[in-house]
C-alpha positions as CSV (number, residue, x, y, z in Angstrom):
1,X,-1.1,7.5,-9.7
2,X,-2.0,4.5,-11.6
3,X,0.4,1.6,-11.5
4,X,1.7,0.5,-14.8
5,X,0.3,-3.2,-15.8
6,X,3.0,-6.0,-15.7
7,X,2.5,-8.4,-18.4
8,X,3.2,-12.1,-18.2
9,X,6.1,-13.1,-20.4
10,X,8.6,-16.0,-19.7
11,X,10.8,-17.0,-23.0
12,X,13.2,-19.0,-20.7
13,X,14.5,-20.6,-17.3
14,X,17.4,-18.0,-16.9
15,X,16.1,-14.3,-18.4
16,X,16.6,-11.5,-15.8
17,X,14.3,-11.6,-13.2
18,X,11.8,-9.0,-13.3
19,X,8.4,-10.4,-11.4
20,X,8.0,-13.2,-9.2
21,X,5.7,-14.5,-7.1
22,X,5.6,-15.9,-3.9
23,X,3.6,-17.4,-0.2
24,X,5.6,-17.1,2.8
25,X,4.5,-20.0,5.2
26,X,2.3,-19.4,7.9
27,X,-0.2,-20.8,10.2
28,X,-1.0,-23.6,7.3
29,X,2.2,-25.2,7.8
30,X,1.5,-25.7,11.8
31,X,-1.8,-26.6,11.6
32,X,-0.4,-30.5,10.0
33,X,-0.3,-33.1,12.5
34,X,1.6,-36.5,12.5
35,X,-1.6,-37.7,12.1
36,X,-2.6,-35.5,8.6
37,X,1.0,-34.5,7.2
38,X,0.7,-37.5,4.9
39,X,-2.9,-36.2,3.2
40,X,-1.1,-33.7,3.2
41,X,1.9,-34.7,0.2
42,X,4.7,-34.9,3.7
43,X,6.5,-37.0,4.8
44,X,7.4,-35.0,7.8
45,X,6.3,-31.8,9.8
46,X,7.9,-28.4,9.5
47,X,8.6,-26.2,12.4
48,X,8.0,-22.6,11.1
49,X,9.8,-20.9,13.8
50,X,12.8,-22.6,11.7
51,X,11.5,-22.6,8.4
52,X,10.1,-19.2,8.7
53,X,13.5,-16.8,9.0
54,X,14.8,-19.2,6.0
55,X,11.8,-18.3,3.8
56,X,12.4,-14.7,4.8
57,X,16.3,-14.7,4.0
58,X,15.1,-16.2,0.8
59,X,12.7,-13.9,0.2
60,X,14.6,-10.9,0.9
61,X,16.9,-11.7,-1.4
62,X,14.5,-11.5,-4.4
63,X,13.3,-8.5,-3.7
64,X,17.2,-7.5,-4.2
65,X,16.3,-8.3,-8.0
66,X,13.1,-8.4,-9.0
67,X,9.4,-7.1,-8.1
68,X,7.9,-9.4,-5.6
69,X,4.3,-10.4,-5.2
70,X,2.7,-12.1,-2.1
71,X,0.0,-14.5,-3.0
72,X,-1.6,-14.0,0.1
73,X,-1.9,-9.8,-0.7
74,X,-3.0,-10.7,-4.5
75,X,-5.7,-13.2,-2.6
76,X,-7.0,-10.2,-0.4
77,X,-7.0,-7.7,-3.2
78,X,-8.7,-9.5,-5.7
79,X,-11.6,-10.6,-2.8
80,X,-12.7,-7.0,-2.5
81,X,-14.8,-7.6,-5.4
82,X,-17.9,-8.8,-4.7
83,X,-18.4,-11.0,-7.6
84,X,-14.9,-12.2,-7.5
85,X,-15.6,-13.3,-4.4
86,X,-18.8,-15.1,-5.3
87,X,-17.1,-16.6,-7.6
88,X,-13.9,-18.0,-6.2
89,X,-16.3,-19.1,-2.9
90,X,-18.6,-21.2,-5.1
91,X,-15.9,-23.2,-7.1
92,X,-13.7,-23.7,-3.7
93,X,-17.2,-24.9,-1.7
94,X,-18.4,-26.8,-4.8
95,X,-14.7,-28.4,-5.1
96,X,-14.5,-29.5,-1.7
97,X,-18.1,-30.5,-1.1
98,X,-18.7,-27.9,1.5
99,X,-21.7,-25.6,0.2
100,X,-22.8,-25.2,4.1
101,X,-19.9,-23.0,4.5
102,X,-19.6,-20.4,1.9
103,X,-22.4,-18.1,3.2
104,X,-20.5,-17.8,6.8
105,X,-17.3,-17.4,4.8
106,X,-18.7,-14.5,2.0
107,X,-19.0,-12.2,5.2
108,X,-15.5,-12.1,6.4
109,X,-13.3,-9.2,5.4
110,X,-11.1,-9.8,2.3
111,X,-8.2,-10.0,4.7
112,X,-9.5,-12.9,6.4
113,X,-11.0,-14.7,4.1
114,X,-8.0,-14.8,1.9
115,X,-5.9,-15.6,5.2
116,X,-8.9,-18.4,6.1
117,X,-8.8,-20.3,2.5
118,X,-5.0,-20.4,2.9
119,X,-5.4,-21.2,6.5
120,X,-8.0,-23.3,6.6
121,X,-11.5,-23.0,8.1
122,X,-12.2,-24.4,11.6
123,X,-15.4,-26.7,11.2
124,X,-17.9,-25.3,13.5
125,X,-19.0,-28.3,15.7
126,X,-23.2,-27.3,15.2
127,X,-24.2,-30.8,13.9
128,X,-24.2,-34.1,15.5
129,X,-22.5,-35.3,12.4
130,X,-19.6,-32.9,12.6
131,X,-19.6,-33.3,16.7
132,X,-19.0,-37.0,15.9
133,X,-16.1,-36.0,13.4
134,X,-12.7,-36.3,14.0
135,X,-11.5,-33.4,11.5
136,X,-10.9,-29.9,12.7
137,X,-10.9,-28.3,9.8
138,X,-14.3,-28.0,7.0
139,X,-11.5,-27.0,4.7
140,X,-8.4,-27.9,5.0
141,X,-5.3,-26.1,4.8
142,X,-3.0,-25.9,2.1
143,X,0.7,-26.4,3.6
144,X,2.1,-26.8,0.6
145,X,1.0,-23.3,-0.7
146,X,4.4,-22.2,-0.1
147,X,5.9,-24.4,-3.4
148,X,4.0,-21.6,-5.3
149,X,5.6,-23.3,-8.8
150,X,3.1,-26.1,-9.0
151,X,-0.4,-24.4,-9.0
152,X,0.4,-22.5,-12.1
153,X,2.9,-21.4,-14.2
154,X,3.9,-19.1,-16.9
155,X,5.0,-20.1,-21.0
156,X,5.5,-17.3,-23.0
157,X,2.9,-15.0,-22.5
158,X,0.2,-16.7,-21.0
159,X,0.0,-18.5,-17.5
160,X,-1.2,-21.8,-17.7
161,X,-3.6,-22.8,-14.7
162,X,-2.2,-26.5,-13.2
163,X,-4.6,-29.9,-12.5
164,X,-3.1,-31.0,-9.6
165,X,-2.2,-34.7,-8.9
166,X,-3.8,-34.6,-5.6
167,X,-7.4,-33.1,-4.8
168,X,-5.6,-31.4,-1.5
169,X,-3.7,-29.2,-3.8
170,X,-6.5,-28.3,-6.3
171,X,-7.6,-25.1,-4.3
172,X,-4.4,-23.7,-5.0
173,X,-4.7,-23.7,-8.4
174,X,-8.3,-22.1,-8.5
175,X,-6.7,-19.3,-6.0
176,X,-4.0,-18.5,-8.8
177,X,-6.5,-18.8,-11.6
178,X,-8.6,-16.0,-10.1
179,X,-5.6,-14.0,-9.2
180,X,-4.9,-13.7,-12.7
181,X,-7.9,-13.6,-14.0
182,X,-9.1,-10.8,-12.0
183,X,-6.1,-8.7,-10.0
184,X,-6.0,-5.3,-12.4
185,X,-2.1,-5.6,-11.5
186,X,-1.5,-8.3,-14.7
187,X,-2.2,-8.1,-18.1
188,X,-2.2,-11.8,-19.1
189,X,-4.8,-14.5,-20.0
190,X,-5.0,-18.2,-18.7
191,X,-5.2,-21.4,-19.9
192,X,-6.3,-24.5,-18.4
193,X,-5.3,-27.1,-21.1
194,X,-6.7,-30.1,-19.3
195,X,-10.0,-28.6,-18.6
196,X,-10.1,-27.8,-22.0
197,X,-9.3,-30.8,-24.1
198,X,-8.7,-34.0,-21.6
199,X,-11.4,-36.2,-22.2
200,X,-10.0,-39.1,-20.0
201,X,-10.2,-38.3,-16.5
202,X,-6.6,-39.1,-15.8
203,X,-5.1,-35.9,-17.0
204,X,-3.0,-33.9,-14.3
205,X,0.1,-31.1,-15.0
206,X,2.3,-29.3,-12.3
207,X,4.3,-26.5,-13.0
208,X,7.7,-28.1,-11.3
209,X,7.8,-30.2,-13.7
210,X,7.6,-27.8,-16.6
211,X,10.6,-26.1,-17.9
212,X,10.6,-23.2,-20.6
213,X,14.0,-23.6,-22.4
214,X,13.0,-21.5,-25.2
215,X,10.0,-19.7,-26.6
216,X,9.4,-22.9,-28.7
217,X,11.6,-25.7,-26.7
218,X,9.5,-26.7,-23.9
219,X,10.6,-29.6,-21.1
220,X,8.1,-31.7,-19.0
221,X,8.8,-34.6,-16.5
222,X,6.3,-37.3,-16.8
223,X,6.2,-38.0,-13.0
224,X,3.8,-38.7,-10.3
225,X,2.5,-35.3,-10.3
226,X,2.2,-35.1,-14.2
227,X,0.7,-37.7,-16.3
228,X,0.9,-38.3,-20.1
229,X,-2.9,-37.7,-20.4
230,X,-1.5,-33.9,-18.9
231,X,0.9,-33.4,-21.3
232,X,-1.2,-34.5,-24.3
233,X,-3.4,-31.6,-23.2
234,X,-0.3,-29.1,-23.1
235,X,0.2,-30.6,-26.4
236,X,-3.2,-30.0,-28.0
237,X,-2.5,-25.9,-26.3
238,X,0.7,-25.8,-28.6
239,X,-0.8,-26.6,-31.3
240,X,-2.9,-23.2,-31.0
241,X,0.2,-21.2,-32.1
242,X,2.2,-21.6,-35.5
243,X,5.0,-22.4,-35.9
244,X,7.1,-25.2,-34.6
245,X,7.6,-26.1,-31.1
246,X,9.6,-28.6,-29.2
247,X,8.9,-30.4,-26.0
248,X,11.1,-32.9,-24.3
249,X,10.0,-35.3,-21.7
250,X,12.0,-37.3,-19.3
251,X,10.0,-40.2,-17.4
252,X,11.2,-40.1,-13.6
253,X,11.1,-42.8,-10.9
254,X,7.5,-43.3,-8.8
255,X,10.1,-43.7,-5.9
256,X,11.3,-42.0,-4.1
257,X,9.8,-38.9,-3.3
258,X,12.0,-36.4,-4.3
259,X,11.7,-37.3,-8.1
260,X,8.6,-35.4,-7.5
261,X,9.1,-33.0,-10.4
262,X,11.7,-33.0,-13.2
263,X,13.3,-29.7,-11.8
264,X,14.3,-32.1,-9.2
265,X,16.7,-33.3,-10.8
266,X,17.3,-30.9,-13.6
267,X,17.6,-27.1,-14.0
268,X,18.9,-24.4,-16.2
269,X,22.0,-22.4,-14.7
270,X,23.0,-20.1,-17.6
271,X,23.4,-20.4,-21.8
272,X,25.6,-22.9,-21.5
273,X,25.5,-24.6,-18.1
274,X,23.1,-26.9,-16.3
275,X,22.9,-28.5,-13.4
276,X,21.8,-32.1,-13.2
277,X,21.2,-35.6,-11.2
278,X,23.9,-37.0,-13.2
279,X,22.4,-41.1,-12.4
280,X,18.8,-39.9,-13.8
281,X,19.5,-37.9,-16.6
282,X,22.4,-40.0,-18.0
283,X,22.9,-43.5,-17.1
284,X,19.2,-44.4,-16.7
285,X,18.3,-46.7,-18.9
286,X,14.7,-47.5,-17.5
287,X,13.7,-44.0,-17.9
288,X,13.3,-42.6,-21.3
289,X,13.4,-39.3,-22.9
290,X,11.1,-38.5,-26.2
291,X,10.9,-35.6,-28.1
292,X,7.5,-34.4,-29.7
293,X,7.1,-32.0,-32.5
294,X,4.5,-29.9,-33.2
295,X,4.6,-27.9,-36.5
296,X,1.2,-25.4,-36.4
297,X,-1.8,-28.0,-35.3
298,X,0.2,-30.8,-35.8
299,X,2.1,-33.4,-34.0
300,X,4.7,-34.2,-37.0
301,X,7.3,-36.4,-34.7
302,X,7.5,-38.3,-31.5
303,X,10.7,-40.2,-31.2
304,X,12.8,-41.4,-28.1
305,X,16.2,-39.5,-27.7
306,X,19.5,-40.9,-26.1
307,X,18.8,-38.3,-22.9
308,X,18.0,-34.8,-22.2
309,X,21.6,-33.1,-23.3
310,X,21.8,-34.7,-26.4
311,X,18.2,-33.8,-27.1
312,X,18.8,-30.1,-26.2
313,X,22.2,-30.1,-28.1
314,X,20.0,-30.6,-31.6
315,X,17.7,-27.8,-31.0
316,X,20.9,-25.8,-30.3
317,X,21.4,-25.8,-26.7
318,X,25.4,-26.6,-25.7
319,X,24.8,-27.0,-22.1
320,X,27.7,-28.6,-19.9
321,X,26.5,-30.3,-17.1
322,X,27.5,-29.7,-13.2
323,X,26.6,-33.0,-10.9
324,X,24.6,-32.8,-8.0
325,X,26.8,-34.1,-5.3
326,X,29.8,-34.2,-7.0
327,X,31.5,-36.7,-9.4
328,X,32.4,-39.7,-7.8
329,X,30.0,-40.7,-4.8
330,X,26.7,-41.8,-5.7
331,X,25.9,-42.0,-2.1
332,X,26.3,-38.1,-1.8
333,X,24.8,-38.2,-5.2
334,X,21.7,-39.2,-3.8
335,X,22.2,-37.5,-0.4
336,X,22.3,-34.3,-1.6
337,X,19.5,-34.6,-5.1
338,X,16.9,-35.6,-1.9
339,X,18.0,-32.6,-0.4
340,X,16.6,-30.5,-3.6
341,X,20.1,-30.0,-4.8
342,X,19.6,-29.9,-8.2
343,X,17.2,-27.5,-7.8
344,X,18.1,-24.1,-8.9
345,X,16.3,-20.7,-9.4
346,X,17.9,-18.3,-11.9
347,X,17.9,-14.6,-11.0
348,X,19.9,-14.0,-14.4
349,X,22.2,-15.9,-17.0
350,X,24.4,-17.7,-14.4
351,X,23.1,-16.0,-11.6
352,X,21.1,-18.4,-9.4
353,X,19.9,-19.3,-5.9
354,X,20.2,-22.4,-3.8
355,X,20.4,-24.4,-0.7
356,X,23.9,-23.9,0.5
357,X,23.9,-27.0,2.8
358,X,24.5,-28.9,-0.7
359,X,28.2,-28.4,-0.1
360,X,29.2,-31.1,-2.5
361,X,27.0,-29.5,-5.4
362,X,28.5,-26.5,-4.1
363,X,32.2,-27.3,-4.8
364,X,31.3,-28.5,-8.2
365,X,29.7,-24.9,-9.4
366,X,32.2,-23.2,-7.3
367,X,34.8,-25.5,-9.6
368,X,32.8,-24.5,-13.1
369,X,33.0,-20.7,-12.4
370,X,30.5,-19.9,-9.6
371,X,31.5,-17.7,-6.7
372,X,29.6,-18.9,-3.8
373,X,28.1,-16.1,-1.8
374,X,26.1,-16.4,1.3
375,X,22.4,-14.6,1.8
376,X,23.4,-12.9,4.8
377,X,26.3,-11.7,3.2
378,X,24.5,-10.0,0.0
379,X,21.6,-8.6,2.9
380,X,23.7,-7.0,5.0
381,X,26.4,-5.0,2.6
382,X,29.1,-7.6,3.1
383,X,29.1,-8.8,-0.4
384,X,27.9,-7.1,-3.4
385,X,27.1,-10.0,-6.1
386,X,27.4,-7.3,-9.4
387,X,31.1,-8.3,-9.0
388,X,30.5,-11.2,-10.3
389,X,30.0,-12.9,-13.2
390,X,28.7,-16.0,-12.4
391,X,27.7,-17.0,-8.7
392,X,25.2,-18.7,-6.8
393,X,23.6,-16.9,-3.3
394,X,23.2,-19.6,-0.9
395,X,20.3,-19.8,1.5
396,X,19.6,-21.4,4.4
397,X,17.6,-24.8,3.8
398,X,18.0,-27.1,6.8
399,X,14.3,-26.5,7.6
400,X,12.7,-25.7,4.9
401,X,14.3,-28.5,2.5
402,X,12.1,-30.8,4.5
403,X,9.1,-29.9,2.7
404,X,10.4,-31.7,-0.1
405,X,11.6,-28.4,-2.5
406,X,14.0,-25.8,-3.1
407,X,14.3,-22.3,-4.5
408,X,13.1,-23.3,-7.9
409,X,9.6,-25.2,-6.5
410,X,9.5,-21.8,-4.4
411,X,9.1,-19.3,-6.6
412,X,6.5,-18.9,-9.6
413,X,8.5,-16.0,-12.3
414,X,5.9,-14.2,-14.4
415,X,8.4,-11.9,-16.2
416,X,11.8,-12.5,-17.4
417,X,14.3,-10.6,-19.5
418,X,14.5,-11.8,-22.7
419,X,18.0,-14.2,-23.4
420,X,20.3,-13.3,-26.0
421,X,20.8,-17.0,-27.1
């Protein structure tokens, strides 16, 4: 029987789950060195035999609530086409300057092609040139697949393909592109804004930092990752539907690291709750928040706002805000935001997911209404979360947080319940 086709369509951070993808980490996070991991967007090296029964209590709990896709299966499936194949080998080889391999690659089953692009390719030692080299790998592989957020992400019903900051990522977004493009699973249609309208060069978007508030409120870090020139090119996309549409961006430290994306140190926890890195989003001064409005093909406003609540608060959003590390240590404060504690996935309207060694964050949502439920628990019977209003599942992070994410920069939703607002 023919499976029904799931279409893309994500109206908000906190709708019922219904689809999600994901990459469980494999062979690609052991194959960085010391000597690599820093090409490679780490500051340290994993160790999957840890990190791995994390990612798997993690994942297993989504599948509790939602449809689950593996971006490695998606890879394989789509593969089987011939021309898809072609296709996807000649922009990855052309991308990466390494048109010597795609004929030896176009012969390998789907399988194992899809597990060598995510893998990474072994350079065959045939040449004095590569003899001479000291890199293992014609192409590289892509550890940070597993932050599946970043290469692409849905707004309303399209799913916009991502221009990576860094050209180590960039194979990551073509893989998504073609998954949606092609897989006969989804009925969607993608949209690369900066391919389309960035003239400059300088244009890059990644999907941690993008947050969908509302079908027409929009929120964007303007970070490391994602540039103004990236945005503009969002913003020339939003100007292809009528109507009028909101997007607020909040500028974010170059340093440290784990300001990476805005959902760092913001996320979305139900209607009226939100959890934020209280020293950012409020008492910064150096970093500013602006709001631009575009009414049809028009930008009609961009003004600077006080910060992100009050901005939200005029387009109707009453969000009260729970503190990362707790109120009144900015040491923890900082301690536990590094440790991706403001980041939060939302399985439903004050449902969410999230590292539970965050214990200060924890006693703060456990203080604004959120029972605090273990992984294990909810997996093995103990605890039954339905008999709850509002909770947070906690997962185990201590490995797996060192990658420099959390649940929310783990997971890419391509179908939410809509949000009675």
């Amino acid at each position: 029987m023919k499976k029904d086709r799931i279409k893309t369509s994500l109206n908000s951070e906190i709708g019922a789950l219904e689809c999600v993808i994901t990459h469980t980490p494999g062979a690609e996070v052991e194959n960085m060195t010391p000597e690599n991991a820093e090409r490679a967007l780490y500051s340290d090296i994993l160790n999957l035999s840890v990190a791995l029964p994390e990612y798997n209590e993690f994942n297993a709990v989504l599948k509790r609530f939602a449809q689950v896709f593996e971006v490695r299966d998606l890879l394989a499936e789509i593969l089987e086409n011939s021309k898809v194949r072609s296709g996807l080998l000649a922009k990855i080889c052309k991308s990466e300057a390494v048109d010597d391999i795609c004929m030896t690659l176009d012969v390998l089953s789907p399988a194992e092609l899809a597990r060598q692009l995510i893998e990474g390719v072994e350079m065959e030692k045939n040449t004095l040139t590569k003899f001479l080299d000291n890199e293992r790998f014609s192409l590289h592989p892509l550890p940070n697949f597993f932050f599946t957020r970043d290469a692409a992400f849905a707004m309303n019903d399209k799913i916009v393909i991502s221009k990576m900051a860094s050209k180590v990522r960039e194979r990551e977004s073509l893989i998504m592109e073609a998954i949606f493009d092609f897989h006969p699973m989804f009925e969607t249609q993608t949209v690369n804004p900066v391919r389309i309208f960035d003239k400059s060069g300088k244009a890059s978007i990644e999907g941690g930092d993008v947050l969908v508030a509302r079908e027409d409120v929009f929120l964007s870090g303007i970070s490391n990752r994602t540039t103004s020139q990236g945005i503009d090119a969002v913003i020339e996309h939003l100007k292809q539907k009528p109507g009028v549409k909101h997007l607020l961006l909040q500028e974010l430290p170059k340093k440290p690291e784990s300001f990476i994306h805005l959902d760092m140190v913001f996320t979305f926890l139900d209607k009226d709750k939100c959890m934020i890195f209280e020293p950012l989003v409020l008492r910064s001064s150096r970093h500013i928040t602006i709001h631009v409005v575009v009414d049809g093909d028009k930008v009609t406003q961009i003004r600077e706002e006080e910060n992100l609540l009050s901005a939200l608060a005029h387009l109707g959003f009453d969000l009260m805000p729970i503190l990362c590390g707790g109120v009144n240590d900015l040491y923890t404060m900082e301690r536990e935001q590094w440790q991706s504690g403001a980041n939060f996935f939302a399985l439903a309207p004050g449902k969410v997911i999230g590292y539970g060694r965050n214990i200060h964050t924890m006693e703060q949502l456990n203080r604004n209404g959120f029972e605090i439920i273990r992984a294990k628990d909810v997996l093995n019977g103990k605890t039954d979360p339905e008999n709850y209003e509002r909770y947070v599942i906690t997962i185990e992070g201590d490995e797996l947080s060192r990658g420099g994410g959390g649940a929310r920069c783990m997971t890419m939703p391509i179908r939410r319940k809509a949000v009675d607002w």
